[in-house]
mmCIF file of the N, C-alpha and C atoms, coordinates in Angstrom:
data_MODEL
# 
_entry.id   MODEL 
# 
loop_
_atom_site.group_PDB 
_atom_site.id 
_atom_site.type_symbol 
_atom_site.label_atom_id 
_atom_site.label_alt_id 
_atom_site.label_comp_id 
_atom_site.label_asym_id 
_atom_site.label_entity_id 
_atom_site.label_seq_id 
_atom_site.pdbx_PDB_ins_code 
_atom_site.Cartn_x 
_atom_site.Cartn_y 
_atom_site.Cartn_z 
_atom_site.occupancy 
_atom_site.B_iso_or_equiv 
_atom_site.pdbx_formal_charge 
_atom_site.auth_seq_id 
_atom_site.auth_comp_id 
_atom_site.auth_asym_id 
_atom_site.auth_atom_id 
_atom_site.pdbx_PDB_model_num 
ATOM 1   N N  . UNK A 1 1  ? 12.136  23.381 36.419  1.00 0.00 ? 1  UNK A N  1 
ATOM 2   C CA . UNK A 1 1  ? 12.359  22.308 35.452  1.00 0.00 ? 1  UNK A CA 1 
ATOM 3   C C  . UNK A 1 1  ? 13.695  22.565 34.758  1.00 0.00 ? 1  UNK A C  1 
ATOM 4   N N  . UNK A 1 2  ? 14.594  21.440 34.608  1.00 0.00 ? 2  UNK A N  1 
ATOM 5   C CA . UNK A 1 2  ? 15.959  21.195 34.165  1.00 0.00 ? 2  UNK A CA 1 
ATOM 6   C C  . UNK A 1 2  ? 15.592  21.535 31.858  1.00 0.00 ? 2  UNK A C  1 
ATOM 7   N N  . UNK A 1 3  ? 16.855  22.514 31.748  1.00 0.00 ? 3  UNK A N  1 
ATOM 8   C CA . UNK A 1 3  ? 16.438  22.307 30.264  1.00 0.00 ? 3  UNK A CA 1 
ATOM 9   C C  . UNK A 1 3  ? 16.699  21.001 29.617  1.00 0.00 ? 3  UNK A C  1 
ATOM 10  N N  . UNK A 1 4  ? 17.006  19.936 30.360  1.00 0.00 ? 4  UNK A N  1 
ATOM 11  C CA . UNK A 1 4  ? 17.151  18.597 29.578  1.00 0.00 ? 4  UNK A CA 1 
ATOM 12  C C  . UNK A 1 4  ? 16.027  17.978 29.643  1.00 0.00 ? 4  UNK A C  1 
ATOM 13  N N  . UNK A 1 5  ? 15.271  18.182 30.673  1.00 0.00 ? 5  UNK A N  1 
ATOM 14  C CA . UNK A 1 5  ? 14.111  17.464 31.108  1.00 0.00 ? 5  UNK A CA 1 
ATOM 15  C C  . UNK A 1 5  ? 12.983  17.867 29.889  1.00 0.00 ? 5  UNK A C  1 
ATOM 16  N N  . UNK A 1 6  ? 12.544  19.095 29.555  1.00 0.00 ? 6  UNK A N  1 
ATOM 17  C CA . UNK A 1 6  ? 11.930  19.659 28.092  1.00 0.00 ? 6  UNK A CA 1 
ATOM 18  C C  . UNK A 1 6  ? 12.172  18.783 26.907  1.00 0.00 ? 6  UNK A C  1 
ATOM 19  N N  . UNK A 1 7  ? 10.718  18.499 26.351  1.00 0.00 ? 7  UNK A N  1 
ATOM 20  C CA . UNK A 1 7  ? 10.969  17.856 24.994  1.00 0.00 ? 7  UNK A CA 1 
ATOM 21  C C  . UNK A 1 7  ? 11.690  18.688 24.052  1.00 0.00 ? 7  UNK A C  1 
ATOM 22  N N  . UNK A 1 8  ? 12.539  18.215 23.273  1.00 0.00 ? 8  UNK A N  1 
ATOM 23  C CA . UNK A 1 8  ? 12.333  18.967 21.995  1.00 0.00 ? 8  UNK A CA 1 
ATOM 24  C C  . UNK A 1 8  ? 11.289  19.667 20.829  1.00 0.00 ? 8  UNK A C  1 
ATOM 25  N N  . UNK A 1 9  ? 11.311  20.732 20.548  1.00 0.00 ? 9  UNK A N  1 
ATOM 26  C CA . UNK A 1 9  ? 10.493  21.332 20.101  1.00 0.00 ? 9  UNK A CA 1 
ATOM 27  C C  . UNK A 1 9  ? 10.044  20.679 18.678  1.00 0.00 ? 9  UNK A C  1 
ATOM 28  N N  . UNK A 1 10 ? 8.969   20.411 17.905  1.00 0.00 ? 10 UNK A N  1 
ATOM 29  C CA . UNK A 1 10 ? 8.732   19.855 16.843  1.00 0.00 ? 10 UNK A CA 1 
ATOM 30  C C  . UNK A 1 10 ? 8.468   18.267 16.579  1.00 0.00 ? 10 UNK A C  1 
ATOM 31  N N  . UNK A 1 11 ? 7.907   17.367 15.872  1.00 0.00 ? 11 UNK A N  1 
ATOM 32  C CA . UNK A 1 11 ? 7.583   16.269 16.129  1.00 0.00 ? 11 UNK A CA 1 
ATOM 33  C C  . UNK A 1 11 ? 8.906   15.253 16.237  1.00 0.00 ? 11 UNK A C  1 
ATOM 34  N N  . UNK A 1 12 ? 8.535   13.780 16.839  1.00 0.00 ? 12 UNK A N  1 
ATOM 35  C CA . UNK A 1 12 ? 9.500   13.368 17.505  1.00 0.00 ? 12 UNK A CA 1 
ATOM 36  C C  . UNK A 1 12 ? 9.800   12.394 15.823  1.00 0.00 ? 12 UNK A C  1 
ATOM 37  N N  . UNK A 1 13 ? 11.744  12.272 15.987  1.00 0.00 ? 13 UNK A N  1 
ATOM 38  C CA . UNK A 1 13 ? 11.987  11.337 14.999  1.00 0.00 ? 13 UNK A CA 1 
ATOM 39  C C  . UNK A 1 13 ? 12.605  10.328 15.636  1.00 0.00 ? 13 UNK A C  1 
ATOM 40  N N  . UNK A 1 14 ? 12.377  9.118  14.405  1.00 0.00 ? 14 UNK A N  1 
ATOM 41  C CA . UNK A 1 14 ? 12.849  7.636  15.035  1.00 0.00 ? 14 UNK A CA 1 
ATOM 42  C C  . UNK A 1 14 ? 14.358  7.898  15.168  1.00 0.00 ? 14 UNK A C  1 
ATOM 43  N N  . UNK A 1 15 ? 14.941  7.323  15.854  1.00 0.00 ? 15 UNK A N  1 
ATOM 44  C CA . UNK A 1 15 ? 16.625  7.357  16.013  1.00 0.00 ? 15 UNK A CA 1 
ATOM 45  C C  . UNK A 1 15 ? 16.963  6.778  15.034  1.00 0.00 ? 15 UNK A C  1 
ATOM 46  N N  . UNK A 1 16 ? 16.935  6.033  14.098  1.00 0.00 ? 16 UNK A N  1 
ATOM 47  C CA . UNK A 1 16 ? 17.217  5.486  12.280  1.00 0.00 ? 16 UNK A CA 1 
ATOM 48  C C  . UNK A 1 16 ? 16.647  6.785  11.237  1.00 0.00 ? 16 UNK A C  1 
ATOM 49  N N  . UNK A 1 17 ? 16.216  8.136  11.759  1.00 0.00 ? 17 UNK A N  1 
ATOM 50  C CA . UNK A 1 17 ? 15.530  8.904  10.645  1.00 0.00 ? 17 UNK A CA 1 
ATOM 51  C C  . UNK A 1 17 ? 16.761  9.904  10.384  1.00 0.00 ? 17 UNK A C  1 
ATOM 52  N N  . UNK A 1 18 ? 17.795  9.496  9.883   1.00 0.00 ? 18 UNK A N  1 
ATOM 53  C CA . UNK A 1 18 ? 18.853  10.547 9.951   1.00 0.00 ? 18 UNK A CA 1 
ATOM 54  C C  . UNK A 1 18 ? 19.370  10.711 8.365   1.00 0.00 ? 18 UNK A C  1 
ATOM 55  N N  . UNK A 1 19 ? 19.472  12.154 8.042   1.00 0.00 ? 19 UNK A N  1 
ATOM 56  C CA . UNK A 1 19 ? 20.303  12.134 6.251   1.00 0.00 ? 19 UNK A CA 1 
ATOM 57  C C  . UNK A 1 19 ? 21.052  10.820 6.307   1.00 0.00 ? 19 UNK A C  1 
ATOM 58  N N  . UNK A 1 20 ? 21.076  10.635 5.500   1.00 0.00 ? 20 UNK A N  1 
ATOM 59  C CA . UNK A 1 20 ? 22.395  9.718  4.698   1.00 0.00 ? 20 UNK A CA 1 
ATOM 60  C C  . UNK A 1 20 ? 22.356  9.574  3.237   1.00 0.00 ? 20 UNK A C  1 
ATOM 61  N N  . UNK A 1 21 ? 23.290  9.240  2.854   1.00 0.00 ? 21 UNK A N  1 
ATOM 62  C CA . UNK A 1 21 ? 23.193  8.599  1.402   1.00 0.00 ? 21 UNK A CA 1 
ATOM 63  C C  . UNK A 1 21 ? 22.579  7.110  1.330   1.00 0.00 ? 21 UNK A C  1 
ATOM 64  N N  . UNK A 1 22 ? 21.552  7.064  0.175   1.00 0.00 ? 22 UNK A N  1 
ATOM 65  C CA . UNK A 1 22 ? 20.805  5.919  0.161   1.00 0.00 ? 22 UNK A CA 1 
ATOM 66  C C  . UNK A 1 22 ? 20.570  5.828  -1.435  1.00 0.00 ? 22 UNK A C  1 
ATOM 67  N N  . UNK A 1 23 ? 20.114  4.377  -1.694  1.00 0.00 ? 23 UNK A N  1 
ATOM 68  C CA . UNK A 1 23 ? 19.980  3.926  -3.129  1.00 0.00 ? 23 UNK A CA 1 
ATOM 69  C C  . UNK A 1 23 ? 18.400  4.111  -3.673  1.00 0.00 ? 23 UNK A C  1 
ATOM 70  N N  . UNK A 1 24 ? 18.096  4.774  -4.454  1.00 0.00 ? 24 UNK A N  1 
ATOM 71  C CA . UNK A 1 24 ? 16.728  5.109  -5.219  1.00 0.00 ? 24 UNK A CA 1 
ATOM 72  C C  . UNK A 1 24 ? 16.576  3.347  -5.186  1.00 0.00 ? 24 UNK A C  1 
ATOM 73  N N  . UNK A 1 25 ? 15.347  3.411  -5.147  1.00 0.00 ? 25 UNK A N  1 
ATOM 74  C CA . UNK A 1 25 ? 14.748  1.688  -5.173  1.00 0.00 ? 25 UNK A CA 1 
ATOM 75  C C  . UNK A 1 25 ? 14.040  1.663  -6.171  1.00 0.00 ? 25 UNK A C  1 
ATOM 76  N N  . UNK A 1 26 ? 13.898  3.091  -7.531  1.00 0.00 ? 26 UNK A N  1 
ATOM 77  C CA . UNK A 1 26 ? 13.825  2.972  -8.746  1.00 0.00 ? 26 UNK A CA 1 
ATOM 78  C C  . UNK A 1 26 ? 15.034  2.878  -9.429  1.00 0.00 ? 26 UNK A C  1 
ATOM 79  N N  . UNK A 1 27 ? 16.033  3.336  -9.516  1.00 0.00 ? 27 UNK A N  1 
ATOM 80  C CA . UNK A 1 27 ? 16.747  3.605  -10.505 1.00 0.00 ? 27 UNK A CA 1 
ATOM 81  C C  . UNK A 1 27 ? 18.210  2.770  -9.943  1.00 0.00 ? 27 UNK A C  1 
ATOM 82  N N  . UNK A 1 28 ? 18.271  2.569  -8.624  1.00 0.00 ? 28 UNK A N  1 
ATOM 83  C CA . UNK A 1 28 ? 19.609  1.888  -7.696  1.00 0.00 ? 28 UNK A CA 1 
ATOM 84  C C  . UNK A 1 28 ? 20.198  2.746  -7.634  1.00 0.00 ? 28 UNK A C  1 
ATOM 85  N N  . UNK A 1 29 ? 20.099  4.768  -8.313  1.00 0.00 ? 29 UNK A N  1 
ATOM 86  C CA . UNK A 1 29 ? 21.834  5.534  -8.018  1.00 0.00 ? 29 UNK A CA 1 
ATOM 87  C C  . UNK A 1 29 ? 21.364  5.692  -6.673  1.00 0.00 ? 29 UNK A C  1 
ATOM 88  N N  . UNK A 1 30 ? 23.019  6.028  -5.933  1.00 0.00 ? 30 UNK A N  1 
ATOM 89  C CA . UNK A 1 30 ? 23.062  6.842  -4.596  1.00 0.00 ? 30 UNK A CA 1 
ATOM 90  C C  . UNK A 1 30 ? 22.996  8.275  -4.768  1.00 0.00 ? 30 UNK A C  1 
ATOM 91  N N  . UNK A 1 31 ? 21.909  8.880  -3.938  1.00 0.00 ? 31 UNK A N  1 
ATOM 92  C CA . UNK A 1 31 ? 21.774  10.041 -3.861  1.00 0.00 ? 31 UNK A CA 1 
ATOM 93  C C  . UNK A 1 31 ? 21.622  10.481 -2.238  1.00 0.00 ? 31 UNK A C  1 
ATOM 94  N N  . UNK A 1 32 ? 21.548  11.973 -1.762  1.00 0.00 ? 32 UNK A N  1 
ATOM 95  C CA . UNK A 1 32 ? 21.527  11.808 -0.579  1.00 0.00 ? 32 UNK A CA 1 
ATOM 96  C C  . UNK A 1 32 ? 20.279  11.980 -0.132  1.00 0.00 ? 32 UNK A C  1 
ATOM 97  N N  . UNK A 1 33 ? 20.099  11.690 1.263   1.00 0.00 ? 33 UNK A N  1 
ATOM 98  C CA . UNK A 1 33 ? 18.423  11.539 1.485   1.00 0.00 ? 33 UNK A CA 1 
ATOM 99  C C  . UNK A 1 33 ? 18.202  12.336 2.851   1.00 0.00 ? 33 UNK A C  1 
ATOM 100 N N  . UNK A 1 34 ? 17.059  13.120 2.946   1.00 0.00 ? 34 UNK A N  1 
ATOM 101 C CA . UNK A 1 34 ? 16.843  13.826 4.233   1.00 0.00 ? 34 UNK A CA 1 
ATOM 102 C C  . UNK A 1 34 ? 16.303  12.970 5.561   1.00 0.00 ? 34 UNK A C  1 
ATOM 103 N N  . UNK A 1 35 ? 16.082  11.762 5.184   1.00 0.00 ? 35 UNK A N  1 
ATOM 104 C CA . UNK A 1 35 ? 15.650  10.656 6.178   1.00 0.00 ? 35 UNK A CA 1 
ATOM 105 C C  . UNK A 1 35 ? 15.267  8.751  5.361   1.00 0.00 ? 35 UNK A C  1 
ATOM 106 N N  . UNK A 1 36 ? 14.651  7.799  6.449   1.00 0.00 ? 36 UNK A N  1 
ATOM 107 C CA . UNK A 1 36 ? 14.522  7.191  5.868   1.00 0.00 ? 36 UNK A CA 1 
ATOM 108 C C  . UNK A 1 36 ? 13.356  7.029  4.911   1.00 0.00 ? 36 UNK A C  1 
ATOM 109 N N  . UNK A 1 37 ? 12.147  7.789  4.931   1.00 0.00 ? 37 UNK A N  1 
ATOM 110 C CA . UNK A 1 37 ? 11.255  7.932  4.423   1.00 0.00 ? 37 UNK A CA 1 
ATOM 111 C C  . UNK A 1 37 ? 11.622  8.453  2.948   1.00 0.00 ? 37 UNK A C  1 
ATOM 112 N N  . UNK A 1 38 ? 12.365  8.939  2.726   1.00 0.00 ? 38 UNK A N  1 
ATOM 113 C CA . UNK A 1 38 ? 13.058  9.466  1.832   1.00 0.00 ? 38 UNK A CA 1 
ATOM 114 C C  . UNK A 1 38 ? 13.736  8.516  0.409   1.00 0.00 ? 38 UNK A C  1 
ATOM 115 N N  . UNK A 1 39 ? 13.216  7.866  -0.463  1.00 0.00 ? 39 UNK A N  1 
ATOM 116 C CA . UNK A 1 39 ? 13.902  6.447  -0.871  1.00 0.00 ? 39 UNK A CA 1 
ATOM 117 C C  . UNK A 1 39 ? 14.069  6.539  -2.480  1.00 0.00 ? 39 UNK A C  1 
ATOM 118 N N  . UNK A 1 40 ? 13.304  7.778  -2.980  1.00 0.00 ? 40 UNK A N  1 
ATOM 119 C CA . UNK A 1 40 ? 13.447  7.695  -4.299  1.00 0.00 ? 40 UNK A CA 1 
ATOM 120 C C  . UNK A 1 40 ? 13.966  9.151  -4.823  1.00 0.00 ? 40 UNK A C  1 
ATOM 121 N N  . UNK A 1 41 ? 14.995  8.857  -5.415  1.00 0.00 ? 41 UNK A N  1 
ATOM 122 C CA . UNK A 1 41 ? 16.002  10.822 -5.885  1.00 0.00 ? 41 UNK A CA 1 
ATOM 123 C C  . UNK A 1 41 ? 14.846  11.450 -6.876  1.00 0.00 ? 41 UNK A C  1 
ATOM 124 N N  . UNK A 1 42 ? 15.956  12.918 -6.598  1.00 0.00 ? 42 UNK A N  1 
ATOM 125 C CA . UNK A 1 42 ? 14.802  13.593 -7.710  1.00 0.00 ? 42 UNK A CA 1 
ATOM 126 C C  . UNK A 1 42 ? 14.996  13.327 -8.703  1.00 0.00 ? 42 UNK A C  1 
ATOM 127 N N  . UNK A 1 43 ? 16.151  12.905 -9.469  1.00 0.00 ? 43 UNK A N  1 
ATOM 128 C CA . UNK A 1 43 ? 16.101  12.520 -11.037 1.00 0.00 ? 43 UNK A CA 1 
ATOM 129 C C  . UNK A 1 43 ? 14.676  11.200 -11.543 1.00 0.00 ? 43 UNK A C  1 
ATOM 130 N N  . UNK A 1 44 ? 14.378  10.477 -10.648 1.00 0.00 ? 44 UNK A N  1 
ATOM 131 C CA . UNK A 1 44 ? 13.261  9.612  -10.752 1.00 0.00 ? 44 UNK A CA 1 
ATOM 132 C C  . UNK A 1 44 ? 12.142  10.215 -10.683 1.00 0.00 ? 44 UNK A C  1 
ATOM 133 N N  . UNK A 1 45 ? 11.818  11.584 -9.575  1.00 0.00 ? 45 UNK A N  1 
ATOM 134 C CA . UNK A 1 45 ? 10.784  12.210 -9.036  1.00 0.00 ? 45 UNK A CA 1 
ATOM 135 C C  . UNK A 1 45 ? 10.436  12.774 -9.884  1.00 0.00 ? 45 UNK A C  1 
ATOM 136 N N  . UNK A 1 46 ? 11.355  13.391 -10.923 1.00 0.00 ? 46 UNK A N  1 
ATOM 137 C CA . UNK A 1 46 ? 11.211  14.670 -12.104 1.00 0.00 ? 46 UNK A CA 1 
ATOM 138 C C  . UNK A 1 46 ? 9.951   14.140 -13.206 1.00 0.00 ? 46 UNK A C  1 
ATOM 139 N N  . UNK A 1 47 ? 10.233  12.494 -13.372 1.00 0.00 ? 47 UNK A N  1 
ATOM 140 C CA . UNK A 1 47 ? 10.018  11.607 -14.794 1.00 0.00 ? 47 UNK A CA 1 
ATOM 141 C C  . UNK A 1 47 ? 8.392   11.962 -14.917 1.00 0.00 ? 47 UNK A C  1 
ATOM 142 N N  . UNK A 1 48 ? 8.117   11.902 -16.092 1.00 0.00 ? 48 UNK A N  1 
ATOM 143 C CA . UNK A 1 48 ? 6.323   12.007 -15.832 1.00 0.00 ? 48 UNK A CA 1 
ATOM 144 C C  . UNK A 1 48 ? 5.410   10.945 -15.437 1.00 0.00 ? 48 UNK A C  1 
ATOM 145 N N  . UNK A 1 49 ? 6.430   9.784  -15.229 1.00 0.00 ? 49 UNK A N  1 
ATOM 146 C CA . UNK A 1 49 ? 5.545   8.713  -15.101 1.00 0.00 ? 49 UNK A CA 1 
ATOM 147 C C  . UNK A 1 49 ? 5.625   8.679  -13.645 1.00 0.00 ? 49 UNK A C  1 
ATOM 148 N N  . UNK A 1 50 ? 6.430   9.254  -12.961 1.00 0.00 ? 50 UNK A N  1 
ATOM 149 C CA . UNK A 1 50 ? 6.532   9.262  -11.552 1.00 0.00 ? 50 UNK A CA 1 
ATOM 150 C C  . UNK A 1 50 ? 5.211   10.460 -11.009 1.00 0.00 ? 50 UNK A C  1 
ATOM 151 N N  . UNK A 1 51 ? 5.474   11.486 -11.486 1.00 0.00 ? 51 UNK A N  1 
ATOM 152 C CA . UNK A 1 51 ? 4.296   12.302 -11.615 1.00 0.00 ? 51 UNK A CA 1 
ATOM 153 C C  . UNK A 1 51 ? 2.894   12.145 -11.650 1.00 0.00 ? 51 UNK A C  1 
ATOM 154 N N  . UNK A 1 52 ? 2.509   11.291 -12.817 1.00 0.00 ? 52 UNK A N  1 
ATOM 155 C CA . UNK A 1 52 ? 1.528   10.809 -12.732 1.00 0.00 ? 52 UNK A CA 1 
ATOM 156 C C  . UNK A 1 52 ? 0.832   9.511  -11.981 1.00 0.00 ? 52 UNK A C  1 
ATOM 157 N N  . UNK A 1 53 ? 1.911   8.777  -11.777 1.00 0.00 ? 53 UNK A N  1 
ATOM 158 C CA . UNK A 1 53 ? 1.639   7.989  -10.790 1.00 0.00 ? 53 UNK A CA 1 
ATOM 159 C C  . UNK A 1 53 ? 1.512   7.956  -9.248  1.00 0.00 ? 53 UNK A C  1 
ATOM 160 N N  . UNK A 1 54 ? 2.328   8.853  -8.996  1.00 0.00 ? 54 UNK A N  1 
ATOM 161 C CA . UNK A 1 54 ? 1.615   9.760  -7.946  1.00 0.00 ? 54 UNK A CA 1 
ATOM 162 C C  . UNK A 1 54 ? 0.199   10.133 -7.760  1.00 0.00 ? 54 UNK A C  1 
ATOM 163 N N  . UNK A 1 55 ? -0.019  10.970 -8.135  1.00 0.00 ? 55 UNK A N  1 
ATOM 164 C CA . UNK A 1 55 ? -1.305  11.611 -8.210  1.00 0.00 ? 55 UNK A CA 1 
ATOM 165 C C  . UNK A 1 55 ? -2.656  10.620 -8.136  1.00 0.00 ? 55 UNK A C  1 
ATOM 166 N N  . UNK A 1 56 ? -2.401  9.130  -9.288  1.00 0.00 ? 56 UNK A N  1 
ATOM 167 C CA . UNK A 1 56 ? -3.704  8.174  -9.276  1.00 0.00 ? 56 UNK A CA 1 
ATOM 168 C C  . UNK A 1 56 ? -3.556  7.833  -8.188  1.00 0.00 ? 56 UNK A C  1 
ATOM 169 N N  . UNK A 1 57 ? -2.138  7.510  -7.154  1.00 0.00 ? 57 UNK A N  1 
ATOM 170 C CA . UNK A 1 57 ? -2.311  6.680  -5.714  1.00 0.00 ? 57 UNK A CA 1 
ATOM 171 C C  . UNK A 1 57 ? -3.215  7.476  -5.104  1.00 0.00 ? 57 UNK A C  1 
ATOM 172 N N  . UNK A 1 58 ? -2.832  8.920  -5.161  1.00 0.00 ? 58 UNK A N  1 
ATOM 173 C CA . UNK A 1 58 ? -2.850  9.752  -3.663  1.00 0.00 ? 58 UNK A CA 1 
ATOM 174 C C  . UNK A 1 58 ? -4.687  9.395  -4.083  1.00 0.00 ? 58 UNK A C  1 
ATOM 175 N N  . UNK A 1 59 ? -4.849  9.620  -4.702  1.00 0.00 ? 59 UNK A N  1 
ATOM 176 C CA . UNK A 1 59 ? -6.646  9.366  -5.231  1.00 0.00 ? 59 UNK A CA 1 
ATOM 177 C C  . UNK A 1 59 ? -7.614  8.959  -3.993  1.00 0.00 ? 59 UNK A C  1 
ATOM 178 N N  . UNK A 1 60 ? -6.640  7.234  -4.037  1.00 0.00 ? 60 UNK A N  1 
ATOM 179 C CA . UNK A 1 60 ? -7.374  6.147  -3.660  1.00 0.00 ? 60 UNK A CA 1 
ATOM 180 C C  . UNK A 1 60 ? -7.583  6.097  -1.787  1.00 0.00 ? 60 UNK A C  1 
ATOM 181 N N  . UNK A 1 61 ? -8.295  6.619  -1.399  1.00 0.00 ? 61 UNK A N  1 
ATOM 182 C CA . UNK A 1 61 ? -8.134  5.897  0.384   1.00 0.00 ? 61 UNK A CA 1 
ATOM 183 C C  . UNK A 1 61 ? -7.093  4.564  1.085   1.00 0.00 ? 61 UNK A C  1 
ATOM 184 N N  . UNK A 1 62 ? -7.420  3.755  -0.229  1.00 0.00 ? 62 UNK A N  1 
ATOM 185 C CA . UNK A 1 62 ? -6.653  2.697  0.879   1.00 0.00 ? 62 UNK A CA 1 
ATOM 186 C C  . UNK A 1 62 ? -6.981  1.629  1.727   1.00 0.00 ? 62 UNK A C  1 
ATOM 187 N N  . UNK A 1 63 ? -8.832  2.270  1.924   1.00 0.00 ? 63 UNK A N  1 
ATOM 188 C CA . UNK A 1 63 ? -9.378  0.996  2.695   1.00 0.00 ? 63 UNK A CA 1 
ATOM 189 C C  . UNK A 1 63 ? -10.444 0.168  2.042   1.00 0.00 ? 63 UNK A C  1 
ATOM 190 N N  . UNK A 1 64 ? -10.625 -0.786 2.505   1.00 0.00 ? 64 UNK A N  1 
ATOM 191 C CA . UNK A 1 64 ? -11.037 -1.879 1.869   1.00 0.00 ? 64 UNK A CA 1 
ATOM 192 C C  . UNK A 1 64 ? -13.015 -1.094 2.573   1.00 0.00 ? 64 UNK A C  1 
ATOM 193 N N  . UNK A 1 65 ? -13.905 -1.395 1.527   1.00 0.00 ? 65 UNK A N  1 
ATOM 194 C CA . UNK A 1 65 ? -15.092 -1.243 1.596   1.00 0.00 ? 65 UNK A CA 1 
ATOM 195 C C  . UNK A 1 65 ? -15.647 -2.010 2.902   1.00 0.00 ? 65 UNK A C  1 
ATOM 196 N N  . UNK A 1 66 ? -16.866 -1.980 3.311   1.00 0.00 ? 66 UNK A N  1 
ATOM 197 C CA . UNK A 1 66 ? -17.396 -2.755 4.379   1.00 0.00 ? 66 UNK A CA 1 
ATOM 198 C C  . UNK A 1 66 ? -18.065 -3.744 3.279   1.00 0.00 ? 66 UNK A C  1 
ATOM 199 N N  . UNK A 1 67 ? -18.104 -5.223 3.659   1.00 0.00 ? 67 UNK A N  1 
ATOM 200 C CA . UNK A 1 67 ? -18.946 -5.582 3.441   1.00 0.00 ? 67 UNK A CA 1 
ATOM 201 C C  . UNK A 1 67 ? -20.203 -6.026 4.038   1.00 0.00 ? 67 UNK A C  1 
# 
């Protein structure tokens, strides 16, 4: 087997998942970002309301009950 033919080691990223500089979609500054998932700086991340609002999401599942 050719070493090109071998996946790369570690999970696969989208070809758009690359650093760049990007705009907090709280605050609008440019900061730089380790991907696109990446969308809000740490000066926003630090705030306590970011903090805590965190935490009530992660809570919730997400899915809707059976009825």
């Amino acid at each position: 087997m050719d070493d090109h033919d071998a996946a790369p080691p570690g999970p696969a990223v989208a070809r758009g998942d690359v650093p760049a500089e990007r705009l907090c979609l709280r605050c609008n500054a440019a900061f730089w970002s380790t991907g696109f998932g990446e969308r809000i700086c740490k000066k926003c991340k630090a705030q306590s309301a970011w903090k805590s609002a965190s935490l009530s999401v992660g809570m919730r599942s997400g899915r809707r009950s059976a009825k």
